[in-house]
N, CA, C and O atoms as a GROMACS GRO file, in nm:
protein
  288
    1UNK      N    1  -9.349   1.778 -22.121
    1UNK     CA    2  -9.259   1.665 -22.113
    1UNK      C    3  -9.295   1.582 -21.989
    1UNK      O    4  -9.284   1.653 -21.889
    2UNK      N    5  -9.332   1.462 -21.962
    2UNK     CA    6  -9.331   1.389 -21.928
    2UNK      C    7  -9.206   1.309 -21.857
    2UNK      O    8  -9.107   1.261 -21.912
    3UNK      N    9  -9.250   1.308 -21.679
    3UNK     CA   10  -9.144   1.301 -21.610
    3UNK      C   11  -8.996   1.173 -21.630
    3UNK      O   12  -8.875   1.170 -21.604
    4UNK      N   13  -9.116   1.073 -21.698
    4UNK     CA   14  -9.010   0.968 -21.757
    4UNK      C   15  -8.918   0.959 -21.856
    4UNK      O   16  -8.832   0.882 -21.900
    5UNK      N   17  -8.969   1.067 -21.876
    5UNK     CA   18  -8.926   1.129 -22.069
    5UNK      C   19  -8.774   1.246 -21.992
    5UNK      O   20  -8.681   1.295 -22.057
    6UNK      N   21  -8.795   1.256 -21.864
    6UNK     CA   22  -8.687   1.327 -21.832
    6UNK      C   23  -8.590   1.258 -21.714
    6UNK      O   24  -8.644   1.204 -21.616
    7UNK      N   25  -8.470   1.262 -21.726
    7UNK     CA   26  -8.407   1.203 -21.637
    7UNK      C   27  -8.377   1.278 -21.503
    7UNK      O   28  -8.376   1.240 -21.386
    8UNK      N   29  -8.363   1.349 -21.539
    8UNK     CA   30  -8.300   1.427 -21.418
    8UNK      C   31  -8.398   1.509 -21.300
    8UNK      O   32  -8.373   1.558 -21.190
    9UNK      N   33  -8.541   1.492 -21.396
    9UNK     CA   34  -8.668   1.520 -21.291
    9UNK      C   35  -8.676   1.368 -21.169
    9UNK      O   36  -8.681   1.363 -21.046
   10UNK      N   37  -8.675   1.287 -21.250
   10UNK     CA   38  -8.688   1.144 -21.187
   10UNK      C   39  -8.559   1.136 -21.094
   10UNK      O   40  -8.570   1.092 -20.980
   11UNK      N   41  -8.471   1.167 -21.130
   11UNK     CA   42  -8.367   1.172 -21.074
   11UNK      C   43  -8.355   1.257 -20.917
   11UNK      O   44  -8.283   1.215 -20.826
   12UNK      N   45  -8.449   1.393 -20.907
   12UNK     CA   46  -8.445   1.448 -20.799
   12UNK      C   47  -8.591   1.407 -20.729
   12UNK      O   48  -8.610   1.436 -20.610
   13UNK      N   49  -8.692   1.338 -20.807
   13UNK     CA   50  -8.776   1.289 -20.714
   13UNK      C   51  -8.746   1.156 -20.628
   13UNK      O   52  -8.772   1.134 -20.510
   14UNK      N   53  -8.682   1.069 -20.728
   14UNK     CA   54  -8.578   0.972 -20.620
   14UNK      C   55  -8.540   1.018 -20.472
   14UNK      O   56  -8.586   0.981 -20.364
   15UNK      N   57  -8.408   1.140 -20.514
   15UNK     CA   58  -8.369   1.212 -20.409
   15UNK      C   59  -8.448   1.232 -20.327
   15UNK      O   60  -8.420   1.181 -20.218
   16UNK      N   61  -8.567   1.303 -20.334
   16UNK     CA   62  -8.667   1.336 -20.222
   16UNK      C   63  -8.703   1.285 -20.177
   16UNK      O   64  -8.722   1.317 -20.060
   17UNK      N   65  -8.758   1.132 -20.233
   17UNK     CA   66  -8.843   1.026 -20.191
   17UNK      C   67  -8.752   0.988 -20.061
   17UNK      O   68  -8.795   0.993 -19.946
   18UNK      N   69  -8.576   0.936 -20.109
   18UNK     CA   70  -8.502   0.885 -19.990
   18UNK      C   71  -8.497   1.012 -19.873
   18UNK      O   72  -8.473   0.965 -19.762
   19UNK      N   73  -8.513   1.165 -19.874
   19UNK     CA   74  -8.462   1.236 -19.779
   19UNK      C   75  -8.623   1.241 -19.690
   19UNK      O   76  -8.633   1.281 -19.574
   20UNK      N   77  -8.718   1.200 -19.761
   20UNK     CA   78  -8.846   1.228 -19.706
   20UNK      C   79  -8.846   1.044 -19.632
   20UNK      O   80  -8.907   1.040 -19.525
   21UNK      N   81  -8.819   0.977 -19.654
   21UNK     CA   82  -8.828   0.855 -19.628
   21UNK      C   83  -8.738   0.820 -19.468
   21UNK      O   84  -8.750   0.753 -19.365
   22UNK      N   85  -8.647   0.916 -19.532
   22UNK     CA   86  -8.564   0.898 -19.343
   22UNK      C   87  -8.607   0.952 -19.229
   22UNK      O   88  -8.558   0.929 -19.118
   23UNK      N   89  -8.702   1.028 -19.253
   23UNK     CA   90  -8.755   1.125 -19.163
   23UNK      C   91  -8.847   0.992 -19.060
   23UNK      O   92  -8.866   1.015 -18.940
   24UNK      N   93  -8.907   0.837 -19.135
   24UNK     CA   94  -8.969   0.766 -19.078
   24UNK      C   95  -8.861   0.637 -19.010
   24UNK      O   96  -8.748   0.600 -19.043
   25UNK      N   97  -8.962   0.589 -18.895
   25UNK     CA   98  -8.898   0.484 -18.828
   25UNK      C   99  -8.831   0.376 -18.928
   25UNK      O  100  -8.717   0.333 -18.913
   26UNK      N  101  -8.923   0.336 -19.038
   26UNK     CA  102  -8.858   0.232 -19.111
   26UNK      C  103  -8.834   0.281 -19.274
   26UNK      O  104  -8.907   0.240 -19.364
   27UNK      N  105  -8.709   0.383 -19.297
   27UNK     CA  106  -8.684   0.453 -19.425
   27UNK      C  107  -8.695   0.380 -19.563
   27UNK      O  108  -8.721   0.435 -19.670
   28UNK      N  109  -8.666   0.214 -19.536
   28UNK     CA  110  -8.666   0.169 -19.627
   28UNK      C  111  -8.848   0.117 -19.675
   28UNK      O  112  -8.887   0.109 -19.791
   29UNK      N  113  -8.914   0.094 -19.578
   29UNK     CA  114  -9.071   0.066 -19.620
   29UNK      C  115  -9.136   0.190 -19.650
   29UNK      O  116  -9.253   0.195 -19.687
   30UNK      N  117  -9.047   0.309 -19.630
   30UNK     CA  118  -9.148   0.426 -19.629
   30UNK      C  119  -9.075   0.465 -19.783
   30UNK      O  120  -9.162   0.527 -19.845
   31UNK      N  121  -8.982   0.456 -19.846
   31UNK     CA  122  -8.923   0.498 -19.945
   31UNK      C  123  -9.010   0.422 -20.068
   31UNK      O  124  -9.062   0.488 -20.158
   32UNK      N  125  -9.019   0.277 -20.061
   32UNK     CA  126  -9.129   0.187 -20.160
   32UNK      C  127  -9.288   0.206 -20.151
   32UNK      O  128  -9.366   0.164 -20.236
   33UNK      N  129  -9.322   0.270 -20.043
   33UNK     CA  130  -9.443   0.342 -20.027
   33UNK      C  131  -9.455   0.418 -20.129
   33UNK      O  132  -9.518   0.406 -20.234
   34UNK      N  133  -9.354   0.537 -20.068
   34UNK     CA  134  -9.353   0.634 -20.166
   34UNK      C  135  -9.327   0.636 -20.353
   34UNK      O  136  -9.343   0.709 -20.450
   35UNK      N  137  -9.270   0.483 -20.309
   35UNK     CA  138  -9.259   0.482 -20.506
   35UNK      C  139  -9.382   0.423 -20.516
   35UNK      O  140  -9.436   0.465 -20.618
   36UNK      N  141  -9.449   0.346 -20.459
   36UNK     CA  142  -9.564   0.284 -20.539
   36UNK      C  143  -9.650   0.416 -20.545
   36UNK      O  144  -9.704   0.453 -20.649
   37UNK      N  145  -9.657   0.480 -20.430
   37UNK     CA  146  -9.757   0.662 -20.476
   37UNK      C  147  -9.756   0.664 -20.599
   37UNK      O  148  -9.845   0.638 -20.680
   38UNK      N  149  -9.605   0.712 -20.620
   38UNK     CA  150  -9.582   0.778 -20.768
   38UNK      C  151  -9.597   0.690 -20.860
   38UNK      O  152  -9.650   0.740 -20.959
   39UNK      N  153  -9.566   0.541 -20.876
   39UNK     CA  154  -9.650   0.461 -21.018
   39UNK      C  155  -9.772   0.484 -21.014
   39UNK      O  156  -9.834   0.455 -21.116
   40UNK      N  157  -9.829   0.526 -20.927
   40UNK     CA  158  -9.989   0.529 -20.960
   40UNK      C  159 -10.006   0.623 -21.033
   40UNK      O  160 -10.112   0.626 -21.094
   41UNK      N  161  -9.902   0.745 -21.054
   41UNK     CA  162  -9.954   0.877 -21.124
   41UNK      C  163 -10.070   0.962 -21.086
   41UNK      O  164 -10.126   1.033 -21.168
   42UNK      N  165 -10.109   0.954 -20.953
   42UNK     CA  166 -10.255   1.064 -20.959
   42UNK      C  167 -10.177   1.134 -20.845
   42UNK      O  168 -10.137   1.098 -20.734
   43UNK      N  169 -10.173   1.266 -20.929
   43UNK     CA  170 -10.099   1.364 -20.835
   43UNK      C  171 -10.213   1.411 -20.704
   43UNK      O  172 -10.179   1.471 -20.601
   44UNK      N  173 -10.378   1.360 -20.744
   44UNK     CA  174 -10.424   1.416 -20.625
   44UNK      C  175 -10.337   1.332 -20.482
   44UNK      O  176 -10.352   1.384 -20.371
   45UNK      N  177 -10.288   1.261 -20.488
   45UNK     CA  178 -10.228   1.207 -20.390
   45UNK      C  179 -10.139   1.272 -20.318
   45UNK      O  180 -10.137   1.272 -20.195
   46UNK      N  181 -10.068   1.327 -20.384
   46UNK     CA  182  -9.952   1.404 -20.368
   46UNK      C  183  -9.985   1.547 -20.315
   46UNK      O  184  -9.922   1.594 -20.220
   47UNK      N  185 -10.105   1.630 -20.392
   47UNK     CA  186 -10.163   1.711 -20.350
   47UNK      C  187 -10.207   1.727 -20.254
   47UNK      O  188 -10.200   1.839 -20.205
   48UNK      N  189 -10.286   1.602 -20.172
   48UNK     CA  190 -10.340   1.567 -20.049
   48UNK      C  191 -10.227   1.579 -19.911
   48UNK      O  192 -10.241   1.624 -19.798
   49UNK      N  193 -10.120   1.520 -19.977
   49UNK     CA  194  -9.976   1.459 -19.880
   49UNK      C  195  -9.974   1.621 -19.815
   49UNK      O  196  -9.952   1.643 -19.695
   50UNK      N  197 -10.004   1.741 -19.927
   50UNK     CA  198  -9.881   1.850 -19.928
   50UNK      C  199 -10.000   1.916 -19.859
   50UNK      O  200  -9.961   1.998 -19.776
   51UNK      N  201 -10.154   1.906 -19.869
   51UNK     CA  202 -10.217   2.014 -19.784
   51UNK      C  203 -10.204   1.900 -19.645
   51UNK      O  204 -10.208   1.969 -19.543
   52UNK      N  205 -10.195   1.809 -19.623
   52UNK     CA  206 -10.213   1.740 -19.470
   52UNK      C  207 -10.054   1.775 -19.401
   52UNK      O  208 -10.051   1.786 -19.279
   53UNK      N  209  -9.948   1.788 -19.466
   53UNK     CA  210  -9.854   1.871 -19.416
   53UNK      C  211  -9.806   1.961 -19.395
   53UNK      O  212  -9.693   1.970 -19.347
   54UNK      N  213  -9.920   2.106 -19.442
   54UNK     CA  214  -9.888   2.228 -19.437
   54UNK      C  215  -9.921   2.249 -19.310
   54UNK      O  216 -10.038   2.224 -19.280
   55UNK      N  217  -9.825   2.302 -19.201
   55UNK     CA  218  -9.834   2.366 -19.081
   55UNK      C  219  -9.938   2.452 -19.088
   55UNK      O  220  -9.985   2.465 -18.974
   56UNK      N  221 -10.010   2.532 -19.186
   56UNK     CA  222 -10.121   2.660 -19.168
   56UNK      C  223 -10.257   2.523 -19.209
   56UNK      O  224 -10.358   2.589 -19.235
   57UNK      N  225 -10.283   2.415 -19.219
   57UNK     CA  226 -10.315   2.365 -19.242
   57UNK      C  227 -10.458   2.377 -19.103
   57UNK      O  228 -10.426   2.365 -18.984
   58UNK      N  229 -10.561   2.393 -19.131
   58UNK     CA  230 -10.655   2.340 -19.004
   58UNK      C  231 -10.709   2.215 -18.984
   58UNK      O  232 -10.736   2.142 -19.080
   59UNK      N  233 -10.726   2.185 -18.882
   59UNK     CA  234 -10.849   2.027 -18.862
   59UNK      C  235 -10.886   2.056 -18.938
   59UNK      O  236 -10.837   2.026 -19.047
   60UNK      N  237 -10.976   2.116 -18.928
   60UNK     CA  238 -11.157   2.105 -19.063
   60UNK      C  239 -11.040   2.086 -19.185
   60UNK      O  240 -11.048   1.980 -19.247
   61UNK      N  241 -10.963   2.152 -19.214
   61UNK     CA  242 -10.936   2.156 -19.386
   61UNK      C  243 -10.913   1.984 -19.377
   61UNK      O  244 -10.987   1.905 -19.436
   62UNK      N  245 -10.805   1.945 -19.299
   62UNK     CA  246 -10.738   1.844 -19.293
   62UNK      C  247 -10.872   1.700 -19.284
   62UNK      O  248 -10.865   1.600 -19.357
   63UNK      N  249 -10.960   1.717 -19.203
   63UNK     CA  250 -11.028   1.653 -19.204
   63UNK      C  251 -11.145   1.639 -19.382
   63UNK      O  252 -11.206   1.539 -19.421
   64UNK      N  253 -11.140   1.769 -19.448
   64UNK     CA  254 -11.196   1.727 -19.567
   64UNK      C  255 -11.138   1.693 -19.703
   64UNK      O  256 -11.201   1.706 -19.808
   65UNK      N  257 -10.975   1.633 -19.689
   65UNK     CA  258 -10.953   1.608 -19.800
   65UNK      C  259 -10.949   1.451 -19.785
   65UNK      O  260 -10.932   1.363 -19.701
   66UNK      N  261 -10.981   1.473 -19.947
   66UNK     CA  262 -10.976   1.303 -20.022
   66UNK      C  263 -10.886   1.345 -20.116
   66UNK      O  264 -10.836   1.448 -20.161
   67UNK      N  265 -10.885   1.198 -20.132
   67UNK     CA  266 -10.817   1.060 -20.194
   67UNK      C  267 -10.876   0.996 -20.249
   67UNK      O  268 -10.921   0.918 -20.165
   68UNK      N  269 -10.920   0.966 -20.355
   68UNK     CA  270 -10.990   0.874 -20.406
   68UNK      C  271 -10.877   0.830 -20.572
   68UNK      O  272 -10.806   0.905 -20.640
   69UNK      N  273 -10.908   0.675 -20.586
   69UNK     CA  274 -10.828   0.631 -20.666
   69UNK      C  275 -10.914   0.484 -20.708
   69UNK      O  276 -11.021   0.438 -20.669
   70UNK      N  277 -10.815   0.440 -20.802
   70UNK     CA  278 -10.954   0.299 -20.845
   70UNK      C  279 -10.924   0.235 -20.824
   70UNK      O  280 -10.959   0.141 -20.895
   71UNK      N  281 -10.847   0.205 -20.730
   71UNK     CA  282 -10.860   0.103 -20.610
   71UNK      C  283 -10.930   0.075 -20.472
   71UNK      O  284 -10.940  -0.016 -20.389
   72UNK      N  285 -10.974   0.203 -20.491
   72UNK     CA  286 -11.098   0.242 -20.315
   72UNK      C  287 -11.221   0.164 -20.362
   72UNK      O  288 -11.322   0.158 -20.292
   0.00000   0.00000   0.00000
């Protein structure tokens, strides 16, 4: 199922987007950030977000992930 196809998934990624969004100086530019991420649909993005924020995370790892999308 497909997240659009569900409401209540969309519904708690909303949620997250605003509780992850306050955490920055400007919640409201960081919240439309975060939605344009997610229209793009490429979860490597997201994947990337979650290893560059893992505390066990090292330089080297941190330094070798990509991003790539078809807009680069």
């Amino acid at each position: 199922m497909q997240e659009e196809d569900n409401p209540e998934i969309e519904k708690k990624i909303q949620s997250n987007f605003k509780g992850i969004a306050n955490q920055f100086v400007d919640p409201i530019k960081a919240e439309e950030n975060l939605q344009k991420l997610h229209q793009m649909k490429d979860n490597n993005i997201f994947k990337a977000l979650s290893t560059l924020l893992n505390p066990s995370t090292t330089f080297a790892q941190a330094a070798t992930v990509r991003v790539c999308c078809s807009g680069c």
